[in-house]
C-alpha positions in Angstrom: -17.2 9.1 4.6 -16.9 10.9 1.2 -14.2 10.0 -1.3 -12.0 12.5 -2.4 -11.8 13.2 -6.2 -8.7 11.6 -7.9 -7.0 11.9 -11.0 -6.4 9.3 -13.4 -2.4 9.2 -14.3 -3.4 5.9 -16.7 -6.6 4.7 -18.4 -8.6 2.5 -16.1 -7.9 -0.6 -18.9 -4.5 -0.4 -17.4 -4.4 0.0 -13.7 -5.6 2.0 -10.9 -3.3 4.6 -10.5 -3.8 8.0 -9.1 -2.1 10.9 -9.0 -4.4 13.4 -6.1 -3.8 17.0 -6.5 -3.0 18.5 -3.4 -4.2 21.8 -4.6 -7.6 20.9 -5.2 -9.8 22.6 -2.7 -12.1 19.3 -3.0 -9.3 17.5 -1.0 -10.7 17.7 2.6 -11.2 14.6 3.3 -8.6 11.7 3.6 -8.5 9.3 0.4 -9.1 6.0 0.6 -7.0 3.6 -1.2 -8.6 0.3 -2.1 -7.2 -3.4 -2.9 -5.5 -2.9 -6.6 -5.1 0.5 -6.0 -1.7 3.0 -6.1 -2.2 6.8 -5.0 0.6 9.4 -4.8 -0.4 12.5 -3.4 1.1 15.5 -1.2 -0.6 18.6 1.0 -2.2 17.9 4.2 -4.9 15.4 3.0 -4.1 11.7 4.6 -4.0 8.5 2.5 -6.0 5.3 4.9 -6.3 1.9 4.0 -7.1 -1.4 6.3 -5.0 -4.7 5.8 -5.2 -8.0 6.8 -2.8 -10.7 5.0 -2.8 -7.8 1.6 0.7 -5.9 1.9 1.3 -1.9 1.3 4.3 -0.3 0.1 4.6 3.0 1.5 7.6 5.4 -0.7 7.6 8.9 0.7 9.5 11.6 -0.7 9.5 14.5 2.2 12.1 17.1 0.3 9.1 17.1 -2.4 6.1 17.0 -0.1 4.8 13.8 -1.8 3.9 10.0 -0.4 2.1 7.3 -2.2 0.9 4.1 -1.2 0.2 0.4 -3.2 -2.5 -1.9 -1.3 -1.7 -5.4 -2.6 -3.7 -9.0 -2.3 -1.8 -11.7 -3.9 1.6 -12.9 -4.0 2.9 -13.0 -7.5 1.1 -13.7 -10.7 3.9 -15.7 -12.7 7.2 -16.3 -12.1 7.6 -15.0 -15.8 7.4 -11.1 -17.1 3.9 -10.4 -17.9 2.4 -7.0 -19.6 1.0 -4.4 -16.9 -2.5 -3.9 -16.9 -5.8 -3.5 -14.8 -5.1 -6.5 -12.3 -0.8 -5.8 -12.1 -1.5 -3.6 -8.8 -3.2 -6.7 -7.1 0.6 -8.8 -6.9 3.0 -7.9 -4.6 6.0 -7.8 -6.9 4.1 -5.7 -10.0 2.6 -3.2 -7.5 6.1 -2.5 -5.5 7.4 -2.1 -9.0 4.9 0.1 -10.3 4.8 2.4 -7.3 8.4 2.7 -7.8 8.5 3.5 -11.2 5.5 6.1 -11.1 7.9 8.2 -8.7 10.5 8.1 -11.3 7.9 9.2 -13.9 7.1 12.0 -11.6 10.8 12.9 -11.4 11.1 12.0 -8.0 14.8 10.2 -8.0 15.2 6.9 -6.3 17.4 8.3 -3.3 14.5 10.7 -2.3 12.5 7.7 -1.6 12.6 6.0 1.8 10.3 2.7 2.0 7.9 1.2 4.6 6.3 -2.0 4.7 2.9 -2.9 6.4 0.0 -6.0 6.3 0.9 -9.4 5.7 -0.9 -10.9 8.8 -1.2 -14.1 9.2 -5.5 -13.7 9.9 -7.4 -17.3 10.9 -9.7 -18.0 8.1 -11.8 -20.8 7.7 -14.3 -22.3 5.0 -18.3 -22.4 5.8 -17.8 -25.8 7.8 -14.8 -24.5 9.4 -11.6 -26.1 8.1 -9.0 -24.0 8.4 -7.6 -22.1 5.1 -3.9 -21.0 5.0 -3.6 -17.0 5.0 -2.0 -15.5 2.4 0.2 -13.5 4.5 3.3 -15.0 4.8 3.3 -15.6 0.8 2.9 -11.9 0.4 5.7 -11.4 3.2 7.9 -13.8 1.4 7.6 -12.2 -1.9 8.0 -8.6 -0.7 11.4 -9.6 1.2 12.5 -10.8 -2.1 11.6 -8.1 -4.6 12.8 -5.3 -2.0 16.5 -7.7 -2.1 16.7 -7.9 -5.4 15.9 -4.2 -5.9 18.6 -3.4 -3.3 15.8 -1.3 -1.4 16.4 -0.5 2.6 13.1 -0.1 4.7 13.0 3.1 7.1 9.9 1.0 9.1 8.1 -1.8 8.5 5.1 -3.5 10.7 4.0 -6.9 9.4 3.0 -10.2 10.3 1.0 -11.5 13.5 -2.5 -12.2 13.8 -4.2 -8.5 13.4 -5.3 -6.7 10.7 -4.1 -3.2 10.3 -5.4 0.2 9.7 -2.7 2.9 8.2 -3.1 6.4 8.0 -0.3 7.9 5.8 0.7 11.8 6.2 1.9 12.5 2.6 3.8 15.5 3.2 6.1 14.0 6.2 5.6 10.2 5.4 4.8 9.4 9.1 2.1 6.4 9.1 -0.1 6.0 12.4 -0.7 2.3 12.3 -3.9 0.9 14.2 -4.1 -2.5 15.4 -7.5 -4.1 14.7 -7.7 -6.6 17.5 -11.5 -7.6 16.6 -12.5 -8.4 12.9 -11.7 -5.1 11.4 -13.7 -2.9 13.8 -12.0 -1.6 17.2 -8.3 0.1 17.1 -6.8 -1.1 20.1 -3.1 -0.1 19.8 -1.8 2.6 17.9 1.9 2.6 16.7 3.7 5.6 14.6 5.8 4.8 11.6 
């Protein structure tokens, strides 16, 4: 599958964050947005990524025709303010944050937004002579229920937790998400759920 082009809102020593035009005739094919990566984009060109334990933040913005979507790994960094750059979109906490603030740089206001919340899977992993290792998942889950709290945020949908990994497929211009159930590894959709 090609990528789509993407512009750079920030220099790459900062973060991964990209603004896609919608108008760009290059735009055919749906963008893929990677671990550590935040993409806000509009028009008819959908927005995938697969999760296991990482967490997305979806903000969509229907009344402006716009969506964006963080894909996150780890919990949180520090539990102490720490400057944003390249590796900020790879915590939970920093990339909510950021994908919430690059709305309001966009002049999208804060009540436009409504929030959805996806990943966090608890997945069975084990080290090369098979002890078990604890999934990340409920950290991340933990540490999104918090930061959405404290930031006073309501979620319009949210599908997280259990033992599959997800694939989303994020319709900018409505915000509707089509969420795929990946029963085996991260290969066959068996259930499909709309968001």
């Amino acid at each position: 599958m090609s990528h789509a082009p993407k512009t750079t809102l920030h220099s790459s020593r900062r973060a991964k964050v990209y603004l896609a035009d919608p108008s760009s005739p290059n735009l055919d094919w749906p963008l893929q947005l990677g671990i550590g990566e935040l993409i806000i984009t509009g028009g008819e060109t959908s927005l995938i990524t697969v999760l296991g334990s990482c967490l997305a933040l979806m903000a969509s913005a229907p009344s402006f025709g716009v969506s964006g979507m963080v894909h996150a790994i780890y919990p949180s960094r520090s539990n102490r303010p720490m400057p944003f750059d390249e590796s900020s979109l790879r915590y939970v906490d920093e990339s909510f944050h950021k994908l919430v603030s690059e709305f309001a740089r966009l002049g999208v206001p804060r009540r436009e937004l409504s929030f959805k919340l996806f990943g966090g899977a608890t997945l069975m992993l084990r080290t090369p002579n098979g002890a078990r290792i604890p999934s990340p998942g409920d950290a991340n889950l933990k540490v999104a229920r918090r930061w959405i709290a404290e930031e006073g945020i309501s979620l319009s949908g949210e599908d997280v937790g259990g033992p599959f990994a997800r694939r989303l497929v994020l319709e900018p211009r409505t915000g509707e998400v089509l969420v795929q159930l990946l029963r085996s590894g991260f290969e066959t959709p068996t259930t499909n759920r709309g968001f």
